[in-house]
N, C-alpha and C positions, 0 to 999 in steps of 0.2 A: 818596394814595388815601383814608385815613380821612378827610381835612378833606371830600372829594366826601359820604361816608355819612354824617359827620355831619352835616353841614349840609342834607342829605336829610332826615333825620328831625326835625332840628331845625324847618324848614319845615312840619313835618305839625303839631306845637302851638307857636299862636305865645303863650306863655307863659314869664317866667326862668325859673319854678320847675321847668318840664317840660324847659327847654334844660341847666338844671345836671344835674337827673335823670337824662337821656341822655347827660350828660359824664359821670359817675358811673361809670356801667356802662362808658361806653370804657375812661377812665380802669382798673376793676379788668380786665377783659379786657387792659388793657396790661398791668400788673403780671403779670398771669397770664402771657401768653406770655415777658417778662422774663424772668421768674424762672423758669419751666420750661423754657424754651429754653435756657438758661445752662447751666440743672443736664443737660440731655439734652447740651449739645455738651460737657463739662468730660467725663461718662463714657464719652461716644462716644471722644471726641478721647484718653482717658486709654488706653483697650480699644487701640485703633489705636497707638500711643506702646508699649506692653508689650508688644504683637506684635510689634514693630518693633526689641524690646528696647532700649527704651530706657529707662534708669536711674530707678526712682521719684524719686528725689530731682531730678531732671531734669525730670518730669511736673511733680511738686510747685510748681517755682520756673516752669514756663514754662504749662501748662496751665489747672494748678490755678488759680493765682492771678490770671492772665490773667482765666479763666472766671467768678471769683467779682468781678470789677470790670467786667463786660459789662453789667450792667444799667443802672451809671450811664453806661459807656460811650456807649450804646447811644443812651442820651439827653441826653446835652449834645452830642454830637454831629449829633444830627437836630435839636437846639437851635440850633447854632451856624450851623445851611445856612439853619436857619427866621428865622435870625438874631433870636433871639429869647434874649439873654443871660441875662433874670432867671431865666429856668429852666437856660440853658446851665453859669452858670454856684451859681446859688444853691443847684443840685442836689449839687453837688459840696461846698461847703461847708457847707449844712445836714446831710448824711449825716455828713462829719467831723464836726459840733458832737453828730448827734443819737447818733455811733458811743459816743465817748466817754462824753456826759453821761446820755445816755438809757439805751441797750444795755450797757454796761457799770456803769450806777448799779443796773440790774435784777439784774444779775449778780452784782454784789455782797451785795443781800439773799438771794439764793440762798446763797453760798456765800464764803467768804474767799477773794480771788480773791491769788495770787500772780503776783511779776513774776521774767522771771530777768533775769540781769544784766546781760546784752546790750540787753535791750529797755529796761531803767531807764538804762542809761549811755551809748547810740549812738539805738535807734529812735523813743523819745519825744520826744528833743530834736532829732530828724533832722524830727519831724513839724513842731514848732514852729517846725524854721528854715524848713522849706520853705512853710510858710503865712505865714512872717513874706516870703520871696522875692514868694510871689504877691499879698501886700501893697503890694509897695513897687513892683512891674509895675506893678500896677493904679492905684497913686495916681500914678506919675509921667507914665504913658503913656496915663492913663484906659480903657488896652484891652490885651487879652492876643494879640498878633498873631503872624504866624510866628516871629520871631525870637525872642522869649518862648517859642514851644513849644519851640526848638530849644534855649533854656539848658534849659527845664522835662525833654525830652529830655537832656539831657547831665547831669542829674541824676541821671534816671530809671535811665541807665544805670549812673552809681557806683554807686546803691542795685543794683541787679544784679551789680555785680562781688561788694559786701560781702556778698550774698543764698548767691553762689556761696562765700567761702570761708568763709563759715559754714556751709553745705554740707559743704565739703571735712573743717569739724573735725569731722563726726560728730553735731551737731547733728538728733535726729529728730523735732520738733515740723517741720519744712518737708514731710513726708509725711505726717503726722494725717490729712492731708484728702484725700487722694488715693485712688480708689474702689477698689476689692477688683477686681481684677483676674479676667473671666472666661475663661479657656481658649477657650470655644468659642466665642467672638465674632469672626463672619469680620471681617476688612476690608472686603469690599463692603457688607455691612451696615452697619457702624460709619460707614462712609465717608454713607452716606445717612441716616444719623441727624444724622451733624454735620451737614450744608446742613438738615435740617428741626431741629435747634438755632439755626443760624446763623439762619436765613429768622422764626424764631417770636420771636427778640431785635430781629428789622430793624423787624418788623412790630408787636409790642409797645410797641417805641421809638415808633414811629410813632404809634402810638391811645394812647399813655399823652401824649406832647406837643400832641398835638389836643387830647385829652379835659381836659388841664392848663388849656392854654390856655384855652379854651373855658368854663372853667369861671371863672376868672377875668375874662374879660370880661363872662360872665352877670352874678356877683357883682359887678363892682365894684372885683375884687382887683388888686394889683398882680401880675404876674407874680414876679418877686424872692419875694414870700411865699410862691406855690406849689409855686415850686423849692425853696423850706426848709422848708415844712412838707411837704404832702398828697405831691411827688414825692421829696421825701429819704427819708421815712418808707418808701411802697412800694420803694426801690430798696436799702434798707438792710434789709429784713425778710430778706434771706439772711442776712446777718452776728447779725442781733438772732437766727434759730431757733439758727446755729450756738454761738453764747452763750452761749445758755440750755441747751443740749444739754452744752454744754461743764462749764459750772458745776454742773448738776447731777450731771455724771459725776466732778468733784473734778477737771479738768482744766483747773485753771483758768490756767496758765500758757495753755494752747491758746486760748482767750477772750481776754487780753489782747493775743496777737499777731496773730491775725486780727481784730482791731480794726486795731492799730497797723501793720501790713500793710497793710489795705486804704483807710486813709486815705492813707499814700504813696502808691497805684496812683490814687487819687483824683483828687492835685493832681498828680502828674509826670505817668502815663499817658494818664488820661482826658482831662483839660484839656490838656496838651501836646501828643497825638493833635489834639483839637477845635482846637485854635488852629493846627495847621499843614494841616490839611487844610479848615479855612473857608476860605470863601471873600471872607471881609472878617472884618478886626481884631473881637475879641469884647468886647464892650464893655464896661467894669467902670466898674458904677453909683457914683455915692457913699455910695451906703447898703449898699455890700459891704464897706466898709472897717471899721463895725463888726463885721458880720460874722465880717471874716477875723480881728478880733483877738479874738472869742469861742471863734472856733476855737484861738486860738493860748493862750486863758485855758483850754480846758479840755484841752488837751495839759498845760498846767505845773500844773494844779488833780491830775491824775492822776499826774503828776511827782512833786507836794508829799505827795500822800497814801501813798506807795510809798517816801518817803524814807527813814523810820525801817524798817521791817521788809520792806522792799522786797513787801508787799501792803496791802490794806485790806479792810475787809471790809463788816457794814450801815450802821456811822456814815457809812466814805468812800461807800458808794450813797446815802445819805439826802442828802449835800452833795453828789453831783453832780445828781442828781434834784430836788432844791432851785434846781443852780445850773440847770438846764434849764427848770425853772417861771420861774424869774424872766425868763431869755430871751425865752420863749416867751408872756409878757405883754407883755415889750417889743414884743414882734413885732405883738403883737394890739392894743397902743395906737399902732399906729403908723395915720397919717391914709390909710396905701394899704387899709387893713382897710374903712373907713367905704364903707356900699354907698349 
């Protein structure tokens, strides 16, 4: 439906400068619905869960987290049907590079961010293996197709089992994020908040992959770029506001696991979901193979800085925000930039 409007209005100035301009504003009206739909179906869905009495820590591991990976969900998947990979998939691993380097290098000049020791000894290096997996799919297979989602799935779910008995030891950073609970929130209400959550993430997804696209073909760009830069960027500002909220509240274990959380939901759920319900193999570029090992450098860059005192503080943000600049030049001397 968006590709019909925009390309309506794209028609009325036939000019790049005005076609990118009018991708622009799709593009933020997508993030907007994204990212507000998310947050409307996570407190909907949470309201409806605590009525239903079901366990915060229960919310936490299936709702919560779910909710907070909808937006990239959202769009590698409307990527993967538009069969349009460099977004399908560059979304997913530009967000891990920009969670890391970028959102938590910020975070760090805020505040001494600490790690505890589960997240230093099992989820960081759980990240690096699972980006080194989706590495070695994509080079050997050149494409991420069902069978890829169904290991990326069978993954997805150990990281769930380990999710649940850290759960079970008492562990209450897995409920931080889970919304305050109101008594008086019927179910028929909640129940019709979630579908205008769900319906504002479908349609978001939708005018954020138009407006992407769109935007790239005005420019010149490669699609791959857009997915790492302009749509990782909008579909990771949940995690970058929860961050900054985090670290300024001195909570800063809470900032390094919902990073390290929602880069696993990234590669196992989001890509694993996309790759079993496209409807053809997703194609992995050769130019995702740098990529996936930036990703995998700044998982062990966050490893290496947390080694001695298991945190870092504005030195370790200045070297990740450093390592993110040099990236991010890479990216821009690359010949898909040149319009």
């Amino acid at each position: 439906m968006s590709d019909y409007i925009l390309n309506f209005f794209s028609g009325l100035f036939n000019s790049t400068a005005a076609d990118i301009m009018i991708s622009v504003v799709f593009l933020a009206i997508g993030f907007f619905g994204l990212i507000k739909g998310s947050d409307i179906f996570v407190d909907s869905a949470s309201q409806i869960a605590a009525r239903l009495k079901v366990p915060l820590i229960v919310i936490g591991l299936t709702i919560v987290a779910f909710g907070t990976s909808a937006p990239e969900a959202a769009i590698s998947i409307t990527s993967a049907f538009q069969n349009n990979a460099g977004i399908a998939v560059g979304n997913v691993l530009g967000s891990n590079i920009m969670n890391i380097l970028l959102i938590l290098g910020i975070s760090g000049l805020i505040c001494r961010l600490s790690v505890k020791k589960t997240t230093f000894m099992y989820e960081i290096p759980f990240v690096a293996f699972i980006t080194a997996v989706l590495l070695l799919i994509g080079y050997i297979g050149g494409s991420v197709d069902r069978m890829d989602g169904v290991i990326l799935a069978v993954l997805f779910a150990a990281f769930m089992v380990y999710l649940i008995k850290l759960a079970k030891s008492g562990d209450p950073s897995l409920t931080d994020d889970v919304p305050e609970i109101d008594e008086n929130a019927s179910i028929p209400k909640m129940i019709f908040f979630v579908i205008i959550g769900i319906a504002m993430v479908v349609l978001g997804s939708d005018f954020t992959v138009s407006g992407a696209t769109k935007i790239a073909e005005a420019a010149g760009l490669d699609d791959r770029i857009i997915g790492l830069t302009v749509v990782a960027f909008g579909t990771s500002l949940p995690e970058l506001v929860t961050c900054i909220q985090a670290a300024r509240k001195r909570k800063a274990d809470i900032a390094i696991g919902n990073i390290i959380g929602s880069n696993i939901f990234n590669i196992l759920f989001v890509l694993g979901v996309s790759a079993l319900v496209s409807p053809s193999p997703i194609v992995f570029m050769d130019s995702f193979i740098i990529d996936s090992a930036v990703a995998i450098g700044a998982a062990l860059i966050l490893w290496l800085l947390c080694i001695k005192n298991k945190s870092f503080g504005k030195a370790g943000g200045i070297i990740m925000l450093a390592a993110y600049a040099g990236y991010f030049v890479y990216l821009f001397l690359q010949p898909s930039f040149a319009v």
